[in-house]
C-alpha positions as CSV (number, residue, x, y, z in Angstrom):
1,X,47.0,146.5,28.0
2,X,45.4,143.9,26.2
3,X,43.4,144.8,22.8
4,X,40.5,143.5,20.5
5,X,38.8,140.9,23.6
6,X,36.5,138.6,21.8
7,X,33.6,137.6,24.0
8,X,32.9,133.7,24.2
9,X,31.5,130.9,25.9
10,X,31.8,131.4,29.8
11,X,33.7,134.8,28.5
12,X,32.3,138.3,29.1
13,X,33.9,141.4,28.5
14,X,33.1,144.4,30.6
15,X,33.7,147.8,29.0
16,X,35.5,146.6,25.9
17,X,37.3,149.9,25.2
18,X,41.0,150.2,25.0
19,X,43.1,153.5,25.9
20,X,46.7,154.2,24.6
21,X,49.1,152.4,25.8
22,X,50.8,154.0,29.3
23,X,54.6,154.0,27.1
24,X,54.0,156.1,24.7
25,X,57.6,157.0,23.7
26,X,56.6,159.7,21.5
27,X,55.4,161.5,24.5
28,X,57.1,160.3,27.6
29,X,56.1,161.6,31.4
30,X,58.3,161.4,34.6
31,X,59.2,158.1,36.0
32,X,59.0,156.3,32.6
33,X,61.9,154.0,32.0
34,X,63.6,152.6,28.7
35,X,66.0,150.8,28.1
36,X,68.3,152.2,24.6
37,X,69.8,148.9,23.3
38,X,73.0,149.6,25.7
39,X,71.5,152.0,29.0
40,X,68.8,151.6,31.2
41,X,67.1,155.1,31.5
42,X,64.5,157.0,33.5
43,X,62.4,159.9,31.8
44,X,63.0,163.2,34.7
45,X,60.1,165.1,33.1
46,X,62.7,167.0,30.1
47,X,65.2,164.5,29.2
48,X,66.5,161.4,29.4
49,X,69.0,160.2,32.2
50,X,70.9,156.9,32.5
51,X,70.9,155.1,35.3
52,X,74.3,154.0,36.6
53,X,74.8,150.5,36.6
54,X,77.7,151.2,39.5
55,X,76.8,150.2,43.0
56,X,78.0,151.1,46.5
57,X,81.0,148.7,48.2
58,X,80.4,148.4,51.7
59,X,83.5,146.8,53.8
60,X,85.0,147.1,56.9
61,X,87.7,150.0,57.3
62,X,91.1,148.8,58.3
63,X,90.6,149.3,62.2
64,X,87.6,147.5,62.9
65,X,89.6,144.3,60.4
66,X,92.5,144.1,62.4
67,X,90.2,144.5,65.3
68,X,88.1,140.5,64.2
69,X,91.5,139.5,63.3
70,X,93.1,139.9,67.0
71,X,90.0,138.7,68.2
72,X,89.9,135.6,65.8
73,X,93.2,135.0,67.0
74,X,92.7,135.4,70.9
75,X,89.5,132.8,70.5
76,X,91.7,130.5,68.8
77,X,94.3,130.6,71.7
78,X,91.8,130.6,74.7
79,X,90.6,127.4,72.8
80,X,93.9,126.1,72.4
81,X,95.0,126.9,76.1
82,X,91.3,125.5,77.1
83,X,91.9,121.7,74.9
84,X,95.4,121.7,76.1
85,X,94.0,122.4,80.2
86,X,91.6,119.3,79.6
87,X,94.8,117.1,78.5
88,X,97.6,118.5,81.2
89,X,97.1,119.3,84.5
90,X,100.4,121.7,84.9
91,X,98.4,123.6,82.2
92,X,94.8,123.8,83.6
93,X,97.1,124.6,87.0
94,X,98.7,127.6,85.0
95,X,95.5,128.8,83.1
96,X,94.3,128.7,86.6
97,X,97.0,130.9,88.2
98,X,96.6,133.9,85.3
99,X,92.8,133.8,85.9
100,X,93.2,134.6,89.3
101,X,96.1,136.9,88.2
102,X,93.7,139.0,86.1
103,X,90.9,139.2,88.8
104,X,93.5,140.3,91.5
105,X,94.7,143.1,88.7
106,X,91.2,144.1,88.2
107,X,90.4,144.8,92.0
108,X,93.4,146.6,91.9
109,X,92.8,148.8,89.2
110,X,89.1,149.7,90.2
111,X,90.5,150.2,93.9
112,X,93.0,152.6,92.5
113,X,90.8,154.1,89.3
114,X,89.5,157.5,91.0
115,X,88.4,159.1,87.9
């Protein structure tokens, strides 16, 4: 709130009134906030409350960590296995042979898998 406008050149003041200021400490209403010199708090309605100045920690539970690790891990050896493949055929010839391993294992299994 802004009080005592003075009119002037290129300056006019509508409705030059003033009301009380909205913080009126003396008689607080709900949703008002202070701060004490130490607290921030928040008026309820009766009484003063302080805010907490705590805050939720969110992280990942130790599952679902071990879990990004392994899968950090198994990126880093596909990679490996894929720059070492590009550089030695009796590797790209063995990468080869476990990838038609695992495809022959997963007709097997969903042949078999009656459930």
């Amino acid at each position: 709130m802004i009080r005592n406008l003075t009119a002037g050149p290129g300056i006019h003041i509508a409705n030059n009134s003033f009301s009380a200021p909205y913080v009126n400490m003396n008689a607080p209403s709900a949703g008002m906030m202070r701060y004490n010199g130490s607290n921030l708090e928040v008026y309820d309605g009766s009484s003063w409350l302080t805010l907490s100045s705590s805050y939720p920690q969110i992280e990942l539970d130790s599952y679902v960590k071990d879990a990004v690790t392994w899968a950090q891990k198994k990126i880093a050896e596909e990679q490996r296995l894929k720059d070492l493949a590009a550089q030695h055929t009796t590797v790209a010839d063995a990468v080869a042979a476990r990838d038609r391993a695992e495809e022959a294992l997963r007709i097997a299994v969903a042949l078999c898998d009656t459930k």
